[in-house]
N, C-alpha and C positions, 0 to 999 in steps of 0.2 A: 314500161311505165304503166302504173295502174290507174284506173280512174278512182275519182274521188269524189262519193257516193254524197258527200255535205253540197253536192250543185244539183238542180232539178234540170238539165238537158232531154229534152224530148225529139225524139226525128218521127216526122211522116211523109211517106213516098208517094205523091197524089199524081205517077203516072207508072206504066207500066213498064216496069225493067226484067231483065233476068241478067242487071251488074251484080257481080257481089261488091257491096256498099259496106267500106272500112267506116262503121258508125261506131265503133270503140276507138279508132285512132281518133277520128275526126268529134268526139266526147274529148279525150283527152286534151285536146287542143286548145277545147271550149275552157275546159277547166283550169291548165296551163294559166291562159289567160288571166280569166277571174282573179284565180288566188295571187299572180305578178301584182293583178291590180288590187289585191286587199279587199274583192268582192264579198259581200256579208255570206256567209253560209246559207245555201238554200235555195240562191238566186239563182233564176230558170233562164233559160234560154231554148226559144223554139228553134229547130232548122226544116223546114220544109223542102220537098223536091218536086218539080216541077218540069215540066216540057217546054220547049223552046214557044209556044203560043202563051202559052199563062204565065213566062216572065216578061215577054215581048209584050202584053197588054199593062202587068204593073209596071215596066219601063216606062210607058208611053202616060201612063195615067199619074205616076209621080214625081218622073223626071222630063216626062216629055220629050223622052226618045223612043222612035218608033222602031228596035231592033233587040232580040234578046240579047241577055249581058247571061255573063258568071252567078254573082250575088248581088242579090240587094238586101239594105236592114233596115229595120222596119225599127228605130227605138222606143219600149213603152211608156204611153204617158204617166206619166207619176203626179201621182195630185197630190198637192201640197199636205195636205192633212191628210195620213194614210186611213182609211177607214177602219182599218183594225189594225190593231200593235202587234197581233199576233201573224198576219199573214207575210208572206214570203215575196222579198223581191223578185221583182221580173225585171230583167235587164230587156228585152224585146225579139223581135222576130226574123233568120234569118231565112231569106227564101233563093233557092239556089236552082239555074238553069242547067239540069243535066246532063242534055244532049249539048249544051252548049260548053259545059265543063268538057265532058267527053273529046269534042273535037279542040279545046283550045291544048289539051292534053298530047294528045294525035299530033298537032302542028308542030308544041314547042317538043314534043319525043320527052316528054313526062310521063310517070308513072299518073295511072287515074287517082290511085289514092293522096301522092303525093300534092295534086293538084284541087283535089276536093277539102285536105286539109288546107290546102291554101287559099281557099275561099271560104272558111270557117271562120281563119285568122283574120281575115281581112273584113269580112262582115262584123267578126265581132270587135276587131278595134274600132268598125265604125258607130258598133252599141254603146261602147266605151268614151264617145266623142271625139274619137282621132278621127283627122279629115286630110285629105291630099290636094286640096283644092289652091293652097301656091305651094313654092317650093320648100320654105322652111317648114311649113306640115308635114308633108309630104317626107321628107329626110327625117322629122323624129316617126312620121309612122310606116317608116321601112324600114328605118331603125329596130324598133319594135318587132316589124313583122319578120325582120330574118332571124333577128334570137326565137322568136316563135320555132319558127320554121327549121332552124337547126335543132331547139328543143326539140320536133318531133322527130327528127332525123328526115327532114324533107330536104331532098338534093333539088332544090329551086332559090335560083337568082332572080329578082324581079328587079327589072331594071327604072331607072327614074325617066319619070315623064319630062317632057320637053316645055315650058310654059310658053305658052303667050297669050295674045289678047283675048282668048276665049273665055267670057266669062262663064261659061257652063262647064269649066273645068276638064280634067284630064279623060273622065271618064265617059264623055259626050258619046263617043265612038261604041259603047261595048253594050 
């Protein structure tokens, strides 16, 4: 699958690795997405990478969980009257815990790439307004996320969360 050069996808690595980082698969994905969703051409999507301290503090400072997660997404604000007719959607920001991707990879005996694309998909259906927060969400955006998922060729089952009275949702834990 090629990528599709009509999306502004940007990655920055703001800790120190020596992973080789699938940033053409994990583009692709982005884009996958988009175009499923009739995204206007052009529209960006940041992915930042990060260490398990500086997703563990935006955890804590936006969801007020104090432990790192996978991803979080960051949607841009869009003001209502765009300031120029000429500029470029931004869909928003996705910012992803690598050592933390790494070991969820490690546990479930996934490939790292196949798992970095799966916090792509999953960040970016939540740019896109998909949420898992009860369970008929949740079913149209797992729905969603395995045709992704198969689309890139990612050999990953995510399985569905268990509800109940927790109103801070499924993903309190991560």
């Amino acid at each position: 699958m090629t990528t599709d050069s009509s999306y502004d996808i940007n990655f920055q690595v703001n800790l120190e690795t020596d992973l080789a980082l699938p940033l053409v698969r994990m583009q692709q994905a982005i884009e996958w997405l988009l175009r499923e969703h009739d995204e206007t051409a052009g529209t960006g999507v940041s992915v930042v990478f990060v260490d398990d301290d500086e997703i563990r503090k935006l955890n804590q400072q936006f969801r007020q969980v104090n432990t790192p997660t996978d991803v979080l997404s960051f949607p841009a604000d869009v003001p209502l009257i765009p300031e120029d007719e000429d500029s470029e959607p931004y869909l928003g920001d996705l910012v992803l815990g690598l050592p933390y991707i790494q070991r969820q990879a490690q546990s479930e005996n996934h490939s790292l790439s196949d798992e970095l694309v799966l916090a792509v998909i999953h960040g970016t259906l939540h740019l896109l307004d998909y949420d898992h927060n009860n369970a008929a969400n949740q079913a149209e955006m797992w729905s969603v996320q395995a045709e992704a998922l198969q689309a890139m060729g990612a050999a990953i089952t995510v399985p569905l969360f268990t509800f109940d009275d927790d109103p801070s949702g499924p993903d309190r834990g991560k």
